[in-house]
DRENBAFI-107584 format. One line per field, with one value per residue: residue number from 1; chain; x, y negated, z negated of N, C-alpha, C in turn. Coordinates in Angstrom, 1 decimal, decimal comma. Last residue first. Layout:
<pts>
pavo <- NUM; ...
dogu <- A; ...
n_x <- X; ...
n_y <- Y; ...
n_z <- Z; ...
ca_x <- X; ...
ca_y <- Y; ...
ca_z <- Z; ...
c_x <- X; ...
c_y <- Y; ...
c_z <- Z; ...
</pts>
This chain:
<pts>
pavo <- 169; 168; 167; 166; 165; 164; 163; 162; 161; 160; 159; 158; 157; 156; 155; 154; 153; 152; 151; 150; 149; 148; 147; 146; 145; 144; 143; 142; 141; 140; 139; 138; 137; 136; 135; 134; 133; 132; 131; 130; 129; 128; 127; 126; 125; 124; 123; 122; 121; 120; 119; 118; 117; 116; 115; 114; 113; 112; 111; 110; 109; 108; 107; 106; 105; 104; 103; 102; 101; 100; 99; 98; 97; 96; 95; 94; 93; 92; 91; 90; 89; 88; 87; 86; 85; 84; 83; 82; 81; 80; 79; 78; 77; 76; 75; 74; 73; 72; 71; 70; 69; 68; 67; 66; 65; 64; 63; 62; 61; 60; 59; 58; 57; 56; 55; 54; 53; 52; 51; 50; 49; 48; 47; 46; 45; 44; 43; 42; 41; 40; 39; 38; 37; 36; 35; 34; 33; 32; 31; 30; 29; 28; 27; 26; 25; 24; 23; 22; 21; 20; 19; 18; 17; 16; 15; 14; 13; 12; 11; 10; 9; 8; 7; 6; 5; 4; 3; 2; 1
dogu <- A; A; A; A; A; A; A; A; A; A; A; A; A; A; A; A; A; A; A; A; A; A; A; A; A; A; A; A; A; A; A; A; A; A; A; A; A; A; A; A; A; A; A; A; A; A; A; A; A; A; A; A; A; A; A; A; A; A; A; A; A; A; A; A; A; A; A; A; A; A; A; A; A; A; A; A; A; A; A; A; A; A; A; A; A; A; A; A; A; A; A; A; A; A; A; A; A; A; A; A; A; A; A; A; A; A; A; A; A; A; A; A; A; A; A; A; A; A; A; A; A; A; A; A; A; A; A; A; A; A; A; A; A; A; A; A; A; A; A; A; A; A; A; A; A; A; A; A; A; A; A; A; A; A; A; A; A; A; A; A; A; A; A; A; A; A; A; A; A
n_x <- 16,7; 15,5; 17,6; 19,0; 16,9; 17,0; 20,0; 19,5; 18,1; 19,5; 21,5; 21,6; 20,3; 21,4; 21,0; 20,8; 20,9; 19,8; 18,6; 16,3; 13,1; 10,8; 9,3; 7,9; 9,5; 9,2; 6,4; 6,8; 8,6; 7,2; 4,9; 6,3; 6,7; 4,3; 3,2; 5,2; 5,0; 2,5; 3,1; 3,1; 5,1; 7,5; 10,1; 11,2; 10,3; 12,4; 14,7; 14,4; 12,1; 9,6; 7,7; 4,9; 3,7; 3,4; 5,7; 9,2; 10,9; 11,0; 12,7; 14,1; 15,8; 17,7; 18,3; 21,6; 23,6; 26,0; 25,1; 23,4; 21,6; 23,2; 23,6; 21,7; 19,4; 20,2; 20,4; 17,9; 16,7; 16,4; 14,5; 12,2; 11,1; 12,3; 12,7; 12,6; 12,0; 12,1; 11,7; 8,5; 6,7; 5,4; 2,1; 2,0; 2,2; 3,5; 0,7; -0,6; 0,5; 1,0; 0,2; 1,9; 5,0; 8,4; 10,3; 9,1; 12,1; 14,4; 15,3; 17,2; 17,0; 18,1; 19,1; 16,8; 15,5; 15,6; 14,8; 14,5; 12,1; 10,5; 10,1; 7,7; 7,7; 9,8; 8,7; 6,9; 7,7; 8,7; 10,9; 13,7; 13,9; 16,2; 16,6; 14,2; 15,7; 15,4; 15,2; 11,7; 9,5; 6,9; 4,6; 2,4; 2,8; 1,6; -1,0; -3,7; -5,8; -7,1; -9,1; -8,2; -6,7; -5,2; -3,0; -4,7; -4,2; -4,2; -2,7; -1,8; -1,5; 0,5; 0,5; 3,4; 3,9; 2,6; 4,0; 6,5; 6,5; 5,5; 7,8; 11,3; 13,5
n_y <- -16,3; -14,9; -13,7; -12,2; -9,8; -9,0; -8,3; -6,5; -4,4; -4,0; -2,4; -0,6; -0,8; -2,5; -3,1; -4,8; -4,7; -6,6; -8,1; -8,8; -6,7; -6,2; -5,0; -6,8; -8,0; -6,0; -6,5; -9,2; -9,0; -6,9; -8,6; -10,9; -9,5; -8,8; -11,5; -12,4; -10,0; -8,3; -6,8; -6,7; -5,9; -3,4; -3,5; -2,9; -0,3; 1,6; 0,8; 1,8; 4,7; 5,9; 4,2; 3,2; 1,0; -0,7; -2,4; -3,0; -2,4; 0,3; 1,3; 3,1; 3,2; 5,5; 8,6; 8,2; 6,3; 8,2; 11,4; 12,8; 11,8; 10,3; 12,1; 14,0; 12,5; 11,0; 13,8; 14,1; 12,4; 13,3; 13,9; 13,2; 14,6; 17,3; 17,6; 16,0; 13,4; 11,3; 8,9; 8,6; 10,5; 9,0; 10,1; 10,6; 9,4; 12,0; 13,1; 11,2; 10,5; 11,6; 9,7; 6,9; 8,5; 8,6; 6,2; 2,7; 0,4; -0,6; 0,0; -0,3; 0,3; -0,9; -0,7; -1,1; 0,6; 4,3; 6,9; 8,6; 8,4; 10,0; 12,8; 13,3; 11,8; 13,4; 15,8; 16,1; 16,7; 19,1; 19,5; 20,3; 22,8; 22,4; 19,5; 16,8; 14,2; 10,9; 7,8; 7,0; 5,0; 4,2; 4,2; 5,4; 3,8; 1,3; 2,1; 0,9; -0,4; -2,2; -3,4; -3,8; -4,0; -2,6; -1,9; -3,0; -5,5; -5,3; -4,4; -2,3; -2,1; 0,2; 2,0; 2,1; 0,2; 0,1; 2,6; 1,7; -0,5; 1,2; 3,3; 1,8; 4,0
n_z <- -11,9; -10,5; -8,9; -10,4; -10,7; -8,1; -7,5; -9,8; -8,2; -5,7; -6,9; -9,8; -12,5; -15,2; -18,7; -21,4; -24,9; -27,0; -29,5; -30,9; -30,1; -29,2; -27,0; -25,9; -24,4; -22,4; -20,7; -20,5; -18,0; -16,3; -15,9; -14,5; -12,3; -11,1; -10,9; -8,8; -6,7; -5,3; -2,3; 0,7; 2,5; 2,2; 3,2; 0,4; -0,4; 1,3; 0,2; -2,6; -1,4; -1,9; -4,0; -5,9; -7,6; -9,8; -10,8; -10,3; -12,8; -14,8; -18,2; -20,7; -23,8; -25,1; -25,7; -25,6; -25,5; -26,1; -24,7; -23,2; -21,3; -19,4; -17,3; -17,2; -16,5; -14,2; -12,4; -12,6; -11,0; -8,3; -7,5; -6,5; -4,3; -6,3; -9,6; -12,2; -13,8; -15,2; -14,6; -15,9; -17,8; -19,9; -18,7; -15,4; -12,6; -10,8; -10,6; -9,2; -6,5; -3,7; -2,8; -2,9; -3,7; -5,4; -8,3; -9,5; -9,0; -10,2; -13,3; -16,5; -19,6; -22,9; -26,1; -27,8; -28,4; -28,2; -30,8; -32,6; -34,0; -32,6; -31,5; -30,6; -28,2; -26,8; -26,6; -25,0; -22,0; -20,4; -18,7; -19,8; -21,7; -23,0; -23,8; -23,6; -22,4; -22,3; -22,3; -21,9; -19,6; -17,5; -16,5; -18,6; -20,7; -20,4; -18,3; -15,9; -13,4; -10,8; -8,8; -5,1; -2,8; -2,0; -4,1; -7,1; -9,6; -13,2; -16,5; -19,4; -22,1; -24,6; -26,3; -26,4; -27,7; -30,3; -31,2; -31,2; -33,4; -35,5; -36,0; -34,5; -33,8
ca_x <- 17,0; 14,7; 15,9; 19,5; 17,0; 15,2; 19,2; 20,4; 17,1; 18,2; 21,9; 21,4; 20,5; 20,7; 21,6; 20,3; 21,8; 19,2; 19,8; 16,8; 14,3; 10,5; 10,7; 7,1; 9,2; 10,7; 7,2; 5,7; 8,7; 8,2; 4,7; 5,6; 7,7; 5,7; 3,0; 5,5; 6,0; 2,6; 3,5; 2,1; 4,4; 6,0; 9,4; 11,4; 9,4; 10,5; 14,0; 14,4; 13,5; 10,9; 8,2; 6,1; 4,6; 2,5; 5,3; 7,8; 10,9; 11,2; 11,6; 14,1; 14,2; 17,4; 17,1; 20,3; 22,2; 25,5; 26,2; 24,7; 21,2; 22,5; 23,8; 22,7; 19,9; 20,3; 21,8; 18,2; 16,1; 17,9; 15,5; 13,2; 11,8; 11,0; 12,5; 13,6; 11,3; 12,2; 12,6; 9,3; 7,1; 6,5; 3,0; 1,6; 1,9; 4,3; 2,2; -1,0; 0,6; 1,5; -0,6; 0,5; 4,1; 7,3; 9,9; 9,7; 10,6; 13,5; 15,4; 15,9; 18,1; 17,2; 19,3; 18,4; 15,0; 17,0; 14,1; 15,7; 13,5; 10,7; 11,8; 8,4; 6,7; 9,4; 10,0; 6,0; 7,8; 8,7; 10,0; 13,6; 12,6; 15,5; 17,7; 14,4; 15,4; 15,4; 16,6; 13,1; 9,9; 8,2; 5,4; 2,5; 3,8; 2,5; -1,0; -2,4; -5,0; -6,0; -8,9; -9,3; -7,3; -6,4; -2,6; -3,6; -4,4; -3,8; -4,3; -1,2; -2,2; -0,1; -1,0; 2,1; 4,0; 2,3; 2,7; 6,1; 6,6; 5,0; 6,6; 9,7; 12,6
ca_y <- -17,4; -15,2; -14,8; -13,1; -11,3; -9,4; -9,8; -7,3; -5,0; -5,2; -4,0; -1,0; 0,4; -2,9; -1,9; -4,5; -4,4; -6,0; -7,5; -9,6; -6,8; -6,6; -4,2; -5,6; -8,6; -6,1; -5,1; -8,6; -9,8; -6,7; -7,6; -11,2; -10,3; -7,3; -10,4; -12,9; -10,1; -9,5; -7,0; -7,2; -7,4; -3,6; -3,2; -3,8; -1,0; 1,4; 0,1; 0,8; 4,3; 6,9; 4,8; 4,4; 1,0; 0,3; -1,0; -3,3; -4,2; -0,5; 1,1; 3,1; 2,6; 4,5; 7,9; 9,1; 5,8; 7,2; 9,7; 13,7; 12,9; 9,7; 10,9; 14,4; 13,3; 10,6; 13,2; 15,1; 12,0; 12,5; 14,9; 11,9; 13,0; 16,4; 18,0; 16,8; 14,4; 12,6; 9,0; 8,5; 11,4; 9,3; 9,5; 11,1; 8,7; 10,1; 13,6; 11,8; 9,7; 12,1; 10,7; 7,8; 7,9; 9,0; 6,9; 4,3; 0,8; -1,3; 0,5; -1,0; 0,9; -0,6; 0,0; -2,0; 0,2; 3,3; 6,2; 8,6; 8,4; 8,4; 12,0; 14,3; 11,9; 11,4; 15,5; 16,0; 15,2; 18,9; 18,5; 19,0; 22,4; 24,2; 20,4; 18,8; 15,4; 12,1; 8,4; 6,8; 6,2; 3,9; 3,5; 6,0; 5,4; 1,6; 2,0; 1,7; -0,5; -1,1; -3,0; -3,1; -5,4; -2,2; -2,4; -2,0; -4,5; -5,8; -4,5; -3,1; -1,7; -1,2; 1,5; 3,7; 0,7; -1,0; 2,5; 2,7; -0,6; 0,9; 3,7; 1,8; 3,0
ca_z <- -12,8; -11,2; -8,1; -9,9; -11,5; -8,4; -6,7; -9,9; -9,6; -5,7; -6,7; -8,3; -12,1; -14,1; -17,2; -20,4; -23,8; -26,0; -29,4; -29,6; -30,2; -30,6; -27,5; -26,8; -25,6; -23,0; -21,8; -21,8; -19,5; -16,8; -16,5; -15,8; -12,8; -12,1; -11,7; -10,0; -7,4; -6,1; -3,6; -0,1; 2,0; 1,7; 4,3; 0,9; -0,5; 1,7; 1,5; -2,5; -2,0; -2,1; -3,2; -5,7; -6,2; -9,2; -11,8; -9,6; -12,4; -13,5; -16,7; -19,3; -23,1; -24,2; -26,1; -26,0; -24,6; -27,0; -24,6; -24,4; -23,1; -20,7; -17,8; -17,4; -17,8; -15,4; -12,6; -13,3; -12,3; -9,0; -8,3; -7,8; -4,5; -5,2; -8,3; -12,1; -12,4; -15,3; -14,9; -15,4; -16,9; -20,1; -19,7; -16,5; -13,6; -11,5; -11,2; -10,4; -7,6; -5,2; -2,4; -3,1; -2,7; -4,8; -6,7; -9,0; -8,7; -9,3; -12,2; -15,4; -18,4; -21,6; -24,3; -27,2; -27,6; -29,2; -29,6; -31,8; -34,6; -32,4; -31,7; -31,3; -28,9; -26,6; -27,0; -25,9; -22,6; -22,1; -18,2; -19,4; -21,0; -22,6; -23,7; -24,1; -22,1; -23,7; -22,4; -22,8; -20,5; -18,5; -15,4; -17,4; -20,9; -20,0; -19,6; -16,3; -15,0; -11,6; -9,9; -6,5; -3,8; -1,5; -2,2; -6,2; -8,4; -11,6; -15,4; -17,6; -21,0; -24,0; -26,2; -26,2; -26,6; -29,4; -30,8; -30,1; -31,7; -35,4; -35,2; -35,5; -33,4
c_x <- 17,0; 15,3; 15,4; 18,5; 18,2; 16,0; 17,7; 19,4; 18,1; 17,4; 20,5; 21,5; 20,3; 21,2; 20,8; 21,3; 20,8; 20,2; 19,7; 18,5; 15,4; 12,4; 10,6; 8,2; 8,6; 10,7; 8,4; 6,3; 8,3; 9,0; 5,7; 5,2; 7,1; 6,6; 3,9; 4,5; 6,1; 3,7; 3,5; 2,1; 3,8; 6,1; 7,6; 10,7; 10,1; 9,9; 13,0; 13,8; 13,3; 12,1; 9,6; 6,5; 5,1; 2,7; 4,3; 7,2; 9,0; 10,6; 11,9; 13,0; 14,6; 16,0; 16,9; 19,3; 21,0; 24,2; 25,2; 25,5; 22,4; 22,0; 24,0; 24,1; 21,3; 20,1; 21,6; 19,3; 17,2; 17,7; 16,3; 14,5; 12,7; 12,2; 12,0; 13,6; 12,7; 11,3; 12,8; 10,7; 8,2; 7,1; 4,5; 2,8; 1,3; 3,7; 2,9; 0,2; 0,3; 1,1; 0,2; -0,3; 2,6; 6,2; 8,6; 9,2; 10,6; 11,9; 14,4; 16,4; 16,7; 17,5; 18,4; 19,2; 15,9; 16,3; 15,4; 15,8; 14,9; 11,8; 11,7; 9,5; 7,0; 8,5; 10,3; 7,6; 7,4; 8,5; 9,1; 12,2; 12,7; 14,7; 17,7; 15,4; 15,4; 14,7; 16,1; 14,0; 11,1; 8,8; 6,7; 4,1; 3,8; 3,7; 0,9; -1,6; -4,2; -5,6; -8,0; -8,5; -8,6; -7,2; -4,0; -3,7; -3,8; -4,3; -3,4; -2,7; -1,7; -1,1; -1,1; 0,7; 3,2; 2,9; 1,8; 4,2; 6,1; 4,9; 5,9; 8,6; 11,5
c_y <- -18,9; -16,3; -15,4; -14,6; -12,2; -10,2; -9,9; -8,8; -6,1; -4,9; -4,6; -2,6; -0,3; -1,9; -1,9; -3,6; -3,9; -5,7; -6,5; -9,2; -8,0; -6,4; -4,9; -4,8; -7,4; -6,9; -5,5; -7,8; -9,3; -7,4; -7,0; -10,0; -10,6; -8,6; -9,3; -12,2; -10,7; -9,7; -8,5; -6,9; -8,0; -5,2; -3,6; -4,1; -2,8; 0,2; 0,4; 0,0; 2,8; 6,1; 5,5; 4,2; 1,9; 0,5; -0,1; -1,9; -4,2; -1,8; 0,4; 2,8; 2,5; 4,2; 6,1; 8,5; 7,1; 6,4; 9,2; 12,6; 13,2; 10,7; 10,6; 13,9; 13,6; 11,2; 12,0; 14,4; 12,9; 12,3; 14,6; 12,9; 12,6; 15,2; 17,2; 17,6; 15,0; 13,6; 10,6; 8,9; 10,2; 10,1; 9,6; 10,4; 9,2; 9,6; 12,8; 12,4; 10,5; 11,4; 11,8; 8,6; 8,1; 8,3; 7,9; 5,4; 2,4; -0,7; -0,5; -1,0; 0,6; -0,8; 0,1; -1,6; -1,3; 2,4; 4,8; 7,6; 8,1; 7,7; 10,3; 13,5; 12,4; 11,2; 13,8; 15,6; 15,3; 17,5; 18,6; 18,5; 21,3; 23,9; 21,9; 18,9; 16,6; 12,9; 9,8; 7,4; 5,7; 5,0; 3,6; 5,1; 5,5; 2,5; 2,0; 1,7; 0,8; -1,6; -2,0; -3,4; -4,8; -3,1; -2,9; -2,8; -4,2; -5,0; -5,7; -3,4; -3,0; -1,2; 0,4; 3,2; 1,4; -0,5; 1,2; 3,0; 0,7; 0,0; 2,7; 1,8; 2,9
c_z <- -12,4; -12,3; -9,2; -9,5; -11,6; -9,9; -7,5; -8,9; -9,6; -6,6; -5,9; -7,9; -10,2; -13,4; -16,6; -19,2; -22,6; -25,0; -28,1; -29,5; -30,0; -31,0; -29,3; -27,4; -26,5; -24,1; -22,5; -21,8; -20,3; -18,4; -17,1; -16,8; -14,2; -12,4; -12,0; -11,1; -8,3; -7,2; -4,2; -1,6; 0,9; 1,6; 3,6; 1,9; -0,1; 0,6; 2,0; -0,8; -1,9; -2,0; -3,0; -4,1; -5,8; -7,8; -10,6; -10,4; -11,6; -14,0; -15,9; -18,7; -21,4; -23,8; -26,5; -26,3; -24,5; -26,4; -25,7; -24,4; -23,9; -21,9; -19,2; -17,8; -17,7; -16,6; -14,2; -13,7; -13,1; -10,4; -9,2; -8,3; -4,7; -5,4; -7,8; -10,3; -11,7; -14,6; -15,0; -15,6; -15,9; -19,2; -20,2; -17,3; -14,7; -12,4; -11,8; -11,1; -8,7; -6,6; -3,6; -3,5; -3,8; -4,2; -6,5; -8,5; -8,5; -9,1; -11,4; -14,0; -17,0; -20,0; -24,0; -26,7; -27,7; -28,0; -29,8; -31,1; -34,1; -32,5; -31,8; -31,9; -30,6; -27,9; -27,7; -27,0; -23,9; -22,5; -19,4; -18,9; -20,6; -21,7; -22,2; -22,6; -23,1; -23,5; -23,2; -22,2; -21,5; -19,1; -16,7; -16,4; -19,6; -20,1; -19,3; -17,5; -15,2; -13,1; -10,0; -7,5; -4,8; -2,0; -1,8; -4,5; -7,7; -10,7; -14,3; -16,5; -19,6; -22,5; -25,2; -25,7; -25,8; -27,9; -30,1; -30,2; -30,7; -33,5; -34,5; -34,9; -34,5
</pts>
């Protein structure tokens, strides 16, 4: 990847609001990541950081929204920690390493469609009203243009990111 995208990455900034009608911002390491577990240390993100080189942002692998709550949030939203949460919740995080670190989608761009929304599964936040969908819908655009790619194998992980751009066409 070239530095220079990952640092338009690294830097971008996400503003909207939360459930509560405040102010939010958020950057977008916190809601995104790559394809790219340390081996020894899968929770090691400094790896991401370490491996630009590797970074392959024509695979990108797009989940609906990601998991945990609230009341967890600090954890979820440290940089580059999606997708890789190896306990709790998201264990499942582990099955996509396990996935994707030793395949040709090593170091894949991986994020979700809804960005400030954790929950633990697609049908808790179907059950949420109050999501401003044509913002993650426009949020989601900007990041994938910030790819700065037009060679883009997309992977739709589930079938309501599928219906969210089925709706959208």
């Amino acid at each position: 990847m070239d530095k220079a995208i990952f640092k338009n990455l690294k830097e971008y900034m996400f503003e909207g609001k939360d459930r509560n009608g405040k102010k939010l911002e958020f950057t977008l390491p916190q809601v995104a990541s790559f394809a790219l577990w340390d081996e020894k240390n899968p929770k090691d993100l400094a790896i991401i950081e370490d491996s630009i080189d590797e970074l392959k942002v024509h695979y990108v692998f797009v989940a609906l929204n990601f998991g945990g709550n609230d009341t967890e949030r600090a954890p979820w939203w440290k940089d580059w920690n999606n997708f890789h949460c190896t306990t709790g919740p998201n264990g499942g995080d582990s099955r996509l390493q396990n996935l994707l670190n030793k395949s040709k989608f090593k170091g894949a761009y991986m994020t979700d469609i809804i960005k400030n929304y954790p929950t633990p599964s697609a049908a808790h936040l179907a059950k949420m009203q109050d999501i401003d969908e044509p913002t993650h819908i426009k949020w989601f655009v900007d990041e994938i243009n910030l790819l700065e790619t037009d060679n883009i194998q997309m992977f739709l992980l589930g079938k309501d990111v599928e219906d969210k751009f089925i709706k959208q066409e």
